[in-house]
N, C-alpha and C positions, 0 to 999 in steps of 0.2 A: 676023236680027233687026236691025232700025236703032235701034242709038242715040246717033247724033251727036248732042252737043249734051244729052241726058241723063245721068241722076246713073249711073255706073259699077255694074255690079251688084255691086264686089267689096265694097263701104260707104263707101270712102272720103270721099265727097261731092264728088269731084271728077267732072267728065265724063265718059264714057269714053274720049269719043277722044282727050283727055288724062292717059288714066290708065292702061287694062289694052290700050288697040285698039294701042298700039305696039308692046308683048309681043305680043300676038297677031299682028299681023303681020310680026314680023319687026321691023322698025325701031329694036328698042330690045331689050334684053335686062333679067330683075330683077336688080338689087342684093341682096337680102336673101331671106331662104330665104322668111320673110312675104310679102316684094313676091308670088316665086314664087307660096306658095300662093293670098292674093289672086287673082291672073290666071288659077291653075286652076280656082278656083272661078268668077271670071268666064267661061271657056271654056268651062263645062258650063251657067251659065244662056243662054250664046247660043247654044247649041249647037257650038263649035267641036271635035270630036273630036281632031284634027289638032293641034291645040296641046297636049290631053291628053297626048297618046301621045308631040309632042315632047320634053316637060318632064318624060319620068316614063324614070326610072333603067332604061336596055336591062336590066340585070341581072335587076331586080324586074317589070316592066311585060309585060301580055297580049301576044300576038300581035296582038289587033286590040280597040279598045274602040270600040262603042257606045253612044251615051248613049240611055235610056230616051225616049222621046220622050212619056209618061206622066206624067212628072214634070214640076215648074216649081219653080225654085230661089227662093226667094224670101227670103232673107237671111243673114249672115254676122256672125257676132260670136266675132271674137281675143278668147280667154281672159288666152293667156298666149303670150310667142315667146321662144326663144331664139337662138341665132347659127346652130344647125342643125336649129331645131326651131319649131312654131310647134301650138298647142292652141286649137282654133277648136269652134263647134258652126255644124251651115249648117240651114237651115230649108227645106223643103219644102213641096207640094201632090200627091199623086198620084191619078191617075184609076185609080179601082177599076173593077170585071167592067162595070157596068151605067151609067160614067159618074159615080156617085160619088165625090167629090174627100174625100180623107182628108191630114192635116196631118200633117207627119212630121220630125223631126230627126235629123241627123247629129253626134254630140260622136266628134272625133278628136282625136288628138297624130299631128301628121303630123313623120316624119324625111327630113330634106332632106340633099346632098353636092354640092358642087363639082365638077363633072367637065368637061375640057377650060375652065376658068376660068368654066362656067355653072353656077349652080344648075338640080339636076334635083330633083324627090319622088322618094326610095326607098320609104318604105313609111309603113305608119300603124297604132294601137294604135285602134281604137274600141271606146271604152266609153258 
């Protein structure tokens, strides 16, 4: 997905290629467990699996994630964050049996840790 030069899918209002594409690539690491989740959620509207599976705690995380390619992520709004924690709901579109697109949200408290001086996602409470 190209989005040089457009508004970042994590909400910031910043670009993305000034905001999540340097996480994503490599180039720059998050500061805050937030920045973090931010750029996970960015990685899964662009499709980036490979960032997922970097950023997510060896202990807690699959063997191999796939992102649904059914879905389209279509917004992010932080509740609340702490220094190791951050409580976000993400918004969705998913294509049903027949092409039907049904509207769907995600409300988490996702738990972040520090590992080797990076934040990774260990795990999350969704309610």
């Amino acid at each position: 997905m190209h989005l040089f030069g457009r508004p970042c899918p994590c909400g910031s209002s910043r670009p993305y290629d000034a905001c999540c594409d340097p996480l994503h690539r490599g180039a720059a690491a998050a500061t805050t467990a937030e920045q973090l989740m931010r750029s996970r959620y960015a990685a899964y509207a662009v499709g980036d699996a490979d960032y997922v599976f970097a950023t997510w705690h060896p202990r807690t995380r699959p063997a191999t994630i796939e992102l649904d390619a059914d879905v389209t992520w279509t917004g992010l709004t932080v509740h609340d964050a702490g220094e190791d924690w951050v409580d976000f709901t993400a918004t969705f579109h998913s294509v049903q049996g027949a092409g039907e697109q049904r509207a769907g949200e995600l409300r988490e408290r996702s738990r972040f840790e520090r590992r080797a001086g990076r934040w990774v996602y260990v795990d999350g409470d969704v309610g």
